[in-house]
C-alpha positions, 0 to 999 in steps of 0.5 A: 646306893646311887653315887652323888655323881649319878643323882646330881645327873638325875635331880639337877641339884634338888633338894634331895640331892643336896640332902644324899651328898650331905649324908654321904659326906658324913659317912665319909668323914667317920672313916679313916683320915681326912685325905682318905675321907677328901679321895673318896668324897672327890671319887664319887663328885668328880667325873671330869679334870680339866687343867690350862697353863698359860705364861709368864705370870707372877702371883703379885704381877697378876692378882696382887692388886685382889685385896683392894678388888674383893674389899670394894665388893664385900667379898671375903677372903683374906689374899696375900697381895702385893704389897704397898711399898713393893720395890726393887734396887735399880740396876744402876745405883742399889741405893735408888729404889724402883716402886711397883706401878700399874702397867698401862700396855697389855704387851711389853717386851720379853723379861727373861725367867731362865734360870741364871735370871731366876735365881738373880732375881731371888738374891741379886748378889748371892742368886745360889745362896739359901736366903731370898732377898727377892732383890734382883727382879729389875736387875735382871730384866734391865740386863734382859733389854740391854743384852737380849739379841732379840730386839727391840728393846726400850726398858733398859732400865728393867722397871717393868719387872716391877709392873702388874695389872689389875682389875681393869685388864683383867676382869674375868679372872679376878672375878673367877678368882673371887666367886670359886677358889684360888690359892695366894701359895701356888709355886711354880715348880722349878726356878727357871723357864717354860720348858722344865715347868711344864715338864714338872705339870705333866710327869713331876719332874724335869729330868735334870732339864733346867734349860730348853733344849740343853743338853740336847732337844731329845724327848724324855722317856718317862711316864707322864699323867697321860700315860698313866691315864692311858694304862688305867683305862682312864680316858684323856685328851690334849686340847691345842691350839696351833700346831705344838703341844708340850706333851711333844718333850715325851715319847709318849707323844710319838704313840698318841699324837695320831690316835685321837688324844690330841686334838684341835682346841676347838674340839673342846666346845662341842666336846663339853656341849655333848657331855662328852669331855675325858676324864683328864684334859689340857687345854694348850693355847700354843707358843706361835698363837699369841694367846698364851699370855706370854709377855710379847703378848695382849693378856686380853686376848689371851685372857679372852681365849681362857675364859671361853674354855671355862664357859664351855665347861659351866653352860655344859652337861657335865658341869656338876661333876667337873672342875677345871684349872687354871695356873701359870707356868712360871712366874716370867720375870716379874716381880713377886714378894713371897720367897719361894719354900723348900721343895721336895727333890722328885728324884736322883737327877741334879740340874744339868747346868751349862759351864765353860764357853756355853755360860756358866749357870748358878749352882744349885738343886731341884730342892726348892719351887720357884715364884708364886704364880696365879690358881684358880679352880672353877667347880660347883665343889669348890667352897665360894670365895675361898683362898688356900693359903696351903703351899701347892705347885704344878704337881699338886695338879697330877696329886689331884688326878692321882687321887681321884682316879687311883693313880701311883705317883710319878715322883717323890714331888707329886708323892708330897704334893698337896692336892688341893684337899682344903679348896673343896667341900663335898657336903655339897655343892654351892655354885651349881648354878655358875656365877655371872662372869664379866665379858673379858675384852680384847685388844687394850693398848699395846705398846710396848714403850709404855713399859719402859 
């Protein structure tokens, strides 16, 4: 029988093609579990996973002003966004609350996500207890701009912890996020920065890493979902943009790095043009490129750069048996009103934390995630407006290539992880011919006093 991958190529969403994806969906759902049933209708749909990580977004910061955008629009969809009174003490006098307002720059100085601040900002006075008050975001940014060596700084008063955009600033992701399918549960996957989350996206865990480059700078010799990738026979590759790529924290990196697998970012356009996209990819936009969203940063442009990827992939060949994702490392400082859960440990290895005259760090475990951070996934498979309110974090990604391509797991993290299961339906595909997206613009003012 031809799989439904191979007919959607031969009929271009006939109607027969909808009619043979529907009667292989039903034969599915009669054997064995939903997650058996969820593998091996995703098995013979997606031939293509394509992932991108940008910086230092909050969930409430980002999207959570998506209730308001997807009621004036009649979308559907019920979205856990920020609330009406969201607010945090000042630093100076608890008593003095600091409201959340809209941003009017697109980049502001540096709010620091590290873990020591992370977990402040999770419980202001008590930041290694088990309760989350969410009381610190402002706290910790106003000590950011007062004792950051890094100038300049304005906001020492730390209120653009409490900033956010909306749909004005970002209009492509909101729309995205409104036609396919977001989650408002999404975590990143540990209480602290860049480094040890990406590490998390890429092999499950940060191997005690809490801190980038502490204790030492050296790459880590664990498998990660590339190397997974590369044993399988499963064809992968890293899209960069500039000359870094995080995959460079392994030493898998030292094997690939000048075989073809990792690639100028620009590579991917007529990579998806010619129906010639691997299996697996991530597409980096870089740290030294300013189109990483990172707060120092316009979100448009890095915005801009983001939704290039995602046209690509729509207006290509392939498009009918992709997907692509798009989530946020951490969640950058900002202020987030969900409290983070529980979190599997994905191994033995407790955080290796600084003491004495380095600093001394919070005590605490790899047993719960960090703040909600924005996911979309973009697929003609994917069910139109929907939102996921199942908890997920930067491992359900590596769940998800795992179940499509018969990976094991790397960790007890992604082991447990949620792939994304509820964000699909396979009887059919509903957005084969891709919505109309807004243009994102670039520039915006930027100034960073704005947000003071």
């Amino acid at each position: 029988m031809v799989s439904r991958r191979d007919f959607l190529k031969l009929t271009a969403g006939s109607s027969l093609a909808l009619a043979n994806a529907g009667c292989r969906g039903l034969l599915a759902s009669t054997q064995g579990s939903k997650s058996q049933h969820f593998e091996v209708a995703f098995s013979e749909t997606i031939n293509h996973i394509i992932f991108t990580m940008q910086e230092n977004r909050s969930f409430d910061h980002y999207f959570g002003r998506m209730p308001a955008y997807r009621q004036e629009r009649g979308i559907p969809g019920e979205v856990d966004g920020l609330p009406a009174n969201a607010s945090n003490p000042s630093h100076d006098d608890p008593g003095v609350l600091v409201s959340a307002h809209k941003l009017e720059t697109q980049c502001h100085e540096y709010l620091s996500p590290s873990w020591n601040d992370a977990h402040r900002s999770w419980n202001r006075n008590d930041p290694d207890s088990a309760t989350g008050k969410l009381d610190g975001f402002v706290y910790s940014a106003a000590e950011t701009s007062r004792n950051q060596v890094r100038p300049p700084h304005f906001d020492f008063e730390g209120k653009r912890a409490m900033g956010y955009y909306d749909w004005n600033d970002l209009p492509y992701y909101y729309a995205m996020a409104s036609q396919f399918a977001m989650s408002d549960r999404h975590f990143s996957s540990v209480m602290t920065s860049t480094v040890p989350n990406r590490m998390y996206l890429m092999a499950g865990s940060s191997f005690g890493r809490v801190h980038p480059g502490f204790p030492e700078s050296r790459q880590v010799a664990a498998d990660t979902i590339f190397d997974l990738c590369q044993k399988a026979g499963i064809s992968w590759r890293i899209y960069v943009k500039g000359d870094f790529t995080y995959y460079s924290w392994f030493q898998g990196y030292n094997r690939h790095k000048d075989d073809g697998h990792i690639v100028p970012a620009e590579q991917f356009f007529p990579d998806a043009a010619s129906g010639k996209l691997p299996q697996v990819a991530m597409i980096e936009s870089g740290p030294e490129t300013g189109l990483d969203e990172h707060p120092t940063h316009n979100i448009g442009d890095g915005a801009r750069f983001t939704a290039r990827f995602f046209n690509a992939l729509m207006n290509s060949p392939v498009w009918a048996e992709s997907m692509m994702i798009l989530t946020y490392d951490e969640a950058g400082g900002f202020y987030d009103h969900v409290p983070p859960p529980n979190a599997p440990k994905p191994d033995a290895i407790e955080p290796i934390l600084m003491s004495g005259s380095a600093g001394n760090d919070v005590a605490g475990a790899f047993d719960r995630y960090g703040f909600r951070v924005p996911l979309v996934i973009a697929s003609p498979w994917v069910k139109p407006n929907y939102v996921s309110h199942q908890v997920t974090d930067h491992t359900s990604i590596l769940k998800l290539i795992e179940a499509r391509f018969g990976l094991p797991s790397l960790t007890k993290r992604d082991a447990a992880a949620h792939a994304f299961a509820d964000m699909f339906d396979f009887s059919r595909p509903a957005l084969l011919t891709p919505p109309a997206l807004p243009v994102q613009e670039v520039g915006g003012v930027c100034d960073w006093t704005l947000a003071a």
